[in-house]
TIBABA-288694 format. One line per 10 residues: for each residue y, z, x of N, C-alpha, C. Coordinates in nm, 4 decimals. Layout:
Y/Z/X/Y/Z/X/Y/Z/X; ...;
***
This chain:
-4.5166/0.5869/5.0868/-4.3726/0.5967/5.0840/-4.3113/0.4580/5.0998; -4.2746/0.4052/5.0039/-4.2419/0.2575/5.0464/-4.0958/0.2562/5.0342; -4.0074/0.3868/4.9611/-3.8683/0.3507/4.9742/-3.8277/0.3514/5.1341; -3.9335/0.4099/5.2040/-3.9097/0.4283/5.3395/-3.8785/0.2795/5.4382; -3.9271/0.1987/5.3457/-4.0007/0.0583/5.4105/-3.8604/0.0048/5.3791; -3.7919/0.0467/5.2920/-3.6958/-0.0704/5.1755/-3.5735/-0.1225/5.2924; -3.4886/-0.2072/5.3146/-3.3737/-0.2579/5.3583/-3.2720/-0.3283/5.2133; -3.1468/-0.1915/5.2469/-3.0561/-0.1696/5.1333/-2.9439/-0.2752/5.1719; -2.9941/-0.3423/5.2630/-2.8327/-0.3806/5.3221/-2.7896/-0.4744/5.2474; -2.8582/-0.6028/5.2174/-2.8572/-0.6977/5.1382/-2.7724/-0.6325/4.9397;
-2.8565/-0.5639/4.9010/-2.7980/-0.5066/4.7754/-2.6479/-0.4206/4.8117; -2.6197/-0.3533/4.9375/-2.5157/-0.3046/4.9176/-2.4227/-0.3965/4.9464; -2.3824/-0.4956/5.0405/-2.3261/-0.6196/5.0444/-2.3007/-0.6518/4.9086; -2.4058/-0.7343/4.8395/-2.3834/-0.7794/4.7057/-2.3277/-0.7355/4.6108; -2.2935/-0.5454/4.5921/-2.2635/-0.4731/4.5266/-2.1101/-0.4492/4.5811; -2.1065/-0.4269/4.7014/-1.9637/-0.4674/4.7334/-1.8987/-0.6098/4.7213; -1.9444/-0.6664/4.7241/-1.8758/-0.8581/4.7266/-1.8466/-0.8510/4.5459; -1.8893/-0.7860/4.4666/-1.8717/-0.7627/4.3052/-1.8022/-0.7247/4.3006; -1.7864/-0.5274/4.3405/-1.6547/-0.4814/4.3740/-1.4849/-0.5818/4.4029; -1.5647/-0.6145/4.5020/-1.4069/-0.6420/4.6049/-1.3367/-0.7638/4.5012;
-1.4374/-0.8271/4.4592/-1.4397/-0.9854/4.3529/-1.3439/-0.8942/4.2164; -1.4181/-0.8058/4.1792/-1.3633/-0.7494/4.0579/-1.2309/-0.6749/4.0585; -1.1890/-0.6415/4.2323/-1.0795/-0.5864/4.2157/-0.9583/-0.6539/4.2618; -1.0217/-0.8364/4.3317/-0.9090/-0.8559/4.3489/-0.8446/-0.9753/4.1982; -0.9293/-0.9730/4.0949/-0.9075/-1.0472/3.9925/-0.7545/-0.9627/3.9121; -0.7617/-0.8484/3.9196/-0.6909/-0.8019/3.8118/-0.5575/-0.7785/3.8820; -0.5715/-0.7793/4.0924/-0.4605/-0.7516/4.1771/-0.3919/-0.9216/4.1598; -0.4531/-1.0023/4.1501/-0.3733/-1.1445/4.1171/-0.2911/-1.1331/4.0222; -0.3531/-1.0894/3.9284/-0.2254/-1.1127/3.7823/-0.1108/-1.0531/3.8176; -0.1671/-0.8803/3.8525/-0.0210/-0.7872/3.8684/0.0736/-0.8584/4.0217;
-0.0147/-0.8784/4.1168/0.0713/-0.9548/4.2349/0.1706/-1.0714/4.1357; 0.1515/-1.1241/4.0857/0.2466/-1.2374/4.0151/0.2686/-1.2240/3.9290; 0.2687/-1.1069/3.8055/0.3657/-1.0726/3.7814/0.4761/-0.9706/3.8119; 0.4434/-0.9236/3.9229/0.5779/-0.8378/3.9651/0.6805/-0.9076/4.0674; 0.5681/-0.9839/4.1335/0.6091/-1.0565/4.2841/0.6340/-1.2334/4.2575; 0.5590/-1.2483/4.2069/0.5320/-1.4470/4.1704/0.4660/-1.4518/4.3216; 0.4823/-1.5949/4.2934/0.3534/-1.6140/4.4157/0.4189/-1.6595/4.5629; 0.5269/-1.5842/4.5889/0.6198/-1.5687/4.7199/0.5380/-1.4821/4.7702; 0.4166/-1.4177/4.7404/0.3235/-1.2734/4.7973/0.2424/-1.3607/4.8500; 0.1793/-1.4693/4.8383/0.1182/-1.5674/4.9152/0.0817/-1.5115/5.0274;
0.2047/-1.5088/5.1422/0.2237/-1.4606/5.3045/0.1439/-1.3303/5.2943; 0.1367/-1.2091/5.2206/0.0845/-1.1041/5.2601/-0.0543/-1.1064/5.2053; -0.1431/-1.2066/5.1167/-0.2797/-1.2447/5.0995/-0.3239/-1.3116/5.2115; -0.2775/-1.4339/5.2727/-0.2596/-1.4802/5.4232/-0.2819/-1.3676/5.5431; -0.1614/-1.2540/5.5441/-0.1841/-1.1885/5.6502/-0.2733/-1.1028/5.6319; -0.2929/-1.0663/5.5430/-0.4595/-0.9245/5.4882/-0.5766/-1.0155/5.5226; -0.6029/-1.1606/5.4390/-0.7432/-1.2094/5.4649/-0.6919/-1.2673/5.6160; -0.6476/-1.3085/5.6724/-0.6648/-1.3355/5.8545/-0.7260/-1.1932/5.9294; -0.6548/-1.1122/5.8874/-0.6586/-0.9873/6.0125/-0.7965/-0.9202/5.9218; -0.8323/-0.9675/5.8030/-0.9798/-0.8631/5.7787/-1.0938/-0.9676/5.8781;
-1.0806/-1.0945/5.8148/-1.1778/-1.1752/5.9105/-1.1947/-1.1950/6.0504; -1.0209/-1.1869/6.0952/-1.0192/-1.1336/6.2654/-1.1247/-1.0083/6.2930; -1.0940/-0.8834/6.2306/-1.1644/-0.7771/6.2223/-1.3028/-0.7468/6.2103; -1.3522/-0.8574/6.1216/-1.5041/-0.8484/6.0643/-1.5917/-0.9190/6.2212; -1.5024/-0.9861/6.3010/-1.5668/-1.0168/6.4177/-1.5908/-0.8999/6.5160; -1.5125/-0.8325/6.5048/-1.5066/-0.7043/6.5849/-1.6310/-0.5839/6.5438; -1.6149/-0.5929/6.4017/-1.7049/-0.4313/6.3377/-1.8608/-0.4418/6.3949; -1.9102/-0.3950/6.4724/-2.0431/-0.3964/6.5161/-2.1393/-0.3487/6.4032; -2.1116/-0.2485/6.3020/-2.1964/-0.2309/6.2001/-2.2002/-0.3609/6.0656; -2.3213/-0.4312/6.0720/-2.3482/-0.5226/5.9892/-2.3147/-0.4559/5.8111;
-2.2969/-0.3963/5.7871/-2.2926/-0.3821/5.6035/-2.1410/-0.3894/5.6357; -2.0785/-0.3148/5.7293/-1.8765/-0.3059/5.7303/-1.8815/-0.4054/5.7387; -1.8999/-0.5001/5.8841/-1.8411/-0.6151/5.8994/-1.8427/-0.7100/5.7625; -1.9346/-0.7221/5.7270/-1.9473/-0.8049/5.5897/-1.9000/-0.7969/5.4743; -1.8506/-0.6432/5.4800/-1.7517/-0.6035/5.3464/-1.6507/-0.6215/5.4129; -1.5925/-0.5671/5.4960/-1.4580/-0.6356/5.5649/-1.4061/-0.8104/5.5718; -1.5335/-0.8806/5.6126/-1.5343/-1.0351/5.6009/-1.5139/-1.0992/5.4930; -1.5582/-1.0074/5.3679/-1.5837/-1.1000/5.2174/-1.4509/-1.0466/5.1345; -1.3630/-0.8972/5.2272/-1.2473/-0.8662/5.1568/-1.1435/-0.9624/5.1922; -1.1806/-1.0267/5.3513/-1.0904/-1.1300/5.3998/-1.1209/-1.2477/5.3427;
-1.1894/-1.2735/5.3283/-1.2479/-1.4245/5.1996/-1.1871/-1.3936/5.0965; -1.1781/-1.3280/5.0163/-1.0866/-1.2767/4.8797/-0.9959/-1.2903/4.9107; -0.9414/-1.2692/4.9582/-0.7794/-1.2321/4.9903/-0.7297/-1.3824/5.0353; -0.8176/-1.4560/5.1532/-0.7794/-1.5842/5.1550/-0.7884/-1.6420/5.0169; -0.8983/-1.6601/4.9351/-0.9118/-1.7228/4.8187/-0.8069/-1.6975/4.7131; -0.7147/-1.5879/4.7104/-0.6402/-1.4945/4.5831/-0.5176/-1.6233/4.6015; -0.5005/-1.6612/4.7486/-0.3411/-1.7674/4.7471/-0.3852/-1.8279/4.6398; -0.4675/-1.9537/4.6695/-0.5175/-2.0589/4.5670/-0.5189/-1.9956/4.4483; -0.5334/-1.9036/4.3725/-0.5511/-1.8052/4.2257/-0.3998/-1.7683/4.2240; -0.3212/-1.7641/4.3115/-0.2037/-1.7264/4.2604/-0.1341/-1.7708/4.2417;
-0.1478/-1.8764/4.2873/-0.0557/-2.0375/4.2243/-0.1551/-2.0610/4.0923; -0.3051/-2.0478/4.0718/-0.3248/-2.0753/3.9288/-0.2837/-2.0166/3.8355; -0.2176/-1.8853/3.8544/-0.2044/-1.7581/3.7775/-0.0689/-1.7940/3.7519; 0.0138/-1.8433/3.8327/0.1726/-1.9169/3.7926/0.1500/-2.0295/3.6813; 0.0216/-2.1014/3.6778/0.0738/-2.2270/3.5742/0.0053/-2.1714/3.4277; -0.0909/-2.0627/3.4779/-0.1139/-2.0095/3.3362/-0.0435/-1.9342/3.2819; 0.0532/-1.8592/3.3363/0.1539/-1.7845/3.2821/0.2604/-1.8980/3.2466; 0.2614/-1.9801/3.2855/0.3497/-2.1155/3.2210/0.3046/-2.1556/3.1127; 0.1785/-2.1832/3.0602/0.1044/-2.2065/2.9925/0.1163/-2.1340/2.8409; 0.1567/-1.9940/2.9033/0.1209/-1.9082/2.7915/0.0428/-1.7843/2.7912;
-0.1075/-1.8501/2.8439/-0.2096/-1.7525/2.8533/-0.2054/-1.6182/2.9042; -0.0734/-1.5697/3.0126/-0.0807/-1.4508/3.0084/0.0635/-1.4196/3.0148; 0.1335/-1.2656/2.9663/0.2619/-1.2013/3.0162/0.3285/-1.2914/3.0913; 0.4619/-1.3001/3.0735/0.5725/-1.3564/3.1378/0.6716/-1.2601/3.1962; 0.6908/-1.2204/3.3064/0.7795/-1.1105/3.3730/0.9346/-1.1613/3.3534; 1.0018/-1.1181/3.2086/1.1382/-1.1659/3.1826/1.1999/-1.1169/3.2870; 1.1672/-1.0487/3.4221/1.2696/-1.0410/3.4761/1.2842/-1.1549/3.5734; 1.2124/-1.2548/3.5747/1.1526/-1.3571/3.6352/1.1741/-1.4624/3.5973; 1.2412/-1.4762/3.4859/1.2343/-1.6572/3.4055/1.2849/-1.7547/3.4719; 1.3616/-1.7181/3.5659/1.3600/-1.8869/3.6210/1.2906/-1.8646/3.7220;
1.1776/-1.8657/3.7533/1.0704/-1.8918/3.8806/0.9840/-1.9612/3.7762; 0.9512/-1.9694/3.6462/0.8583/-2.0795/3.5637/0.9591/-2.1700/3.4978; 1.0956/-2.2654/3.5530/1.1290/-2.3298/3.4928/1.1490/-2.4421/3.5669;
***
């Protein structure tokens, strides 16, 4: 019986850190274009209080999905100011209700 032997923890981590990666790519665009990147403060306050949190979770697979949702979320500021100069750019939708926040 060797699935008996196996330790999943490592693959489910990794499979969540994909997840969380994949879902906060597509929450950047829509965060700036509905919001622009004045949403900054509430990526700030989500990734602080998940990583505050991930110190707390005594179960190792949560804490680490909790930790890497707070790493995302810190990382999404920096992406959401990139996501402003590419929508300047061109490369994606321009929220006309928005035009002077890209001028």
């Amino acid at each position: 019986m060797i699935a008996s032997t196996m330790n999943y923890t490592g693959i489910i981590i990794a499979a969540s850190t994909f997840l969380i990666i994949g879902i906060f790519h597509p929450l950047v665009i829509r965060v700036e274009y509905h919001f622009g990147v004045k949403a900054w403060r509430a990526f700030l306050v989500v990734g602080v209080a998940a990583c505050v949190a991930a110190l707390f979770i005594t179960n190792v697979i949560l804490s680490a999905i909790v930790g890497v949702a707070g790493a995302a979320s810190l990382w999404s500021i920096e992406e959401l100011f990139k996501q402003k100069k590419r929508v300047e750019k061109g490369w994606f939708p321009m929220n006309p209700r928005r035009k002077d926040e890209y001028r």
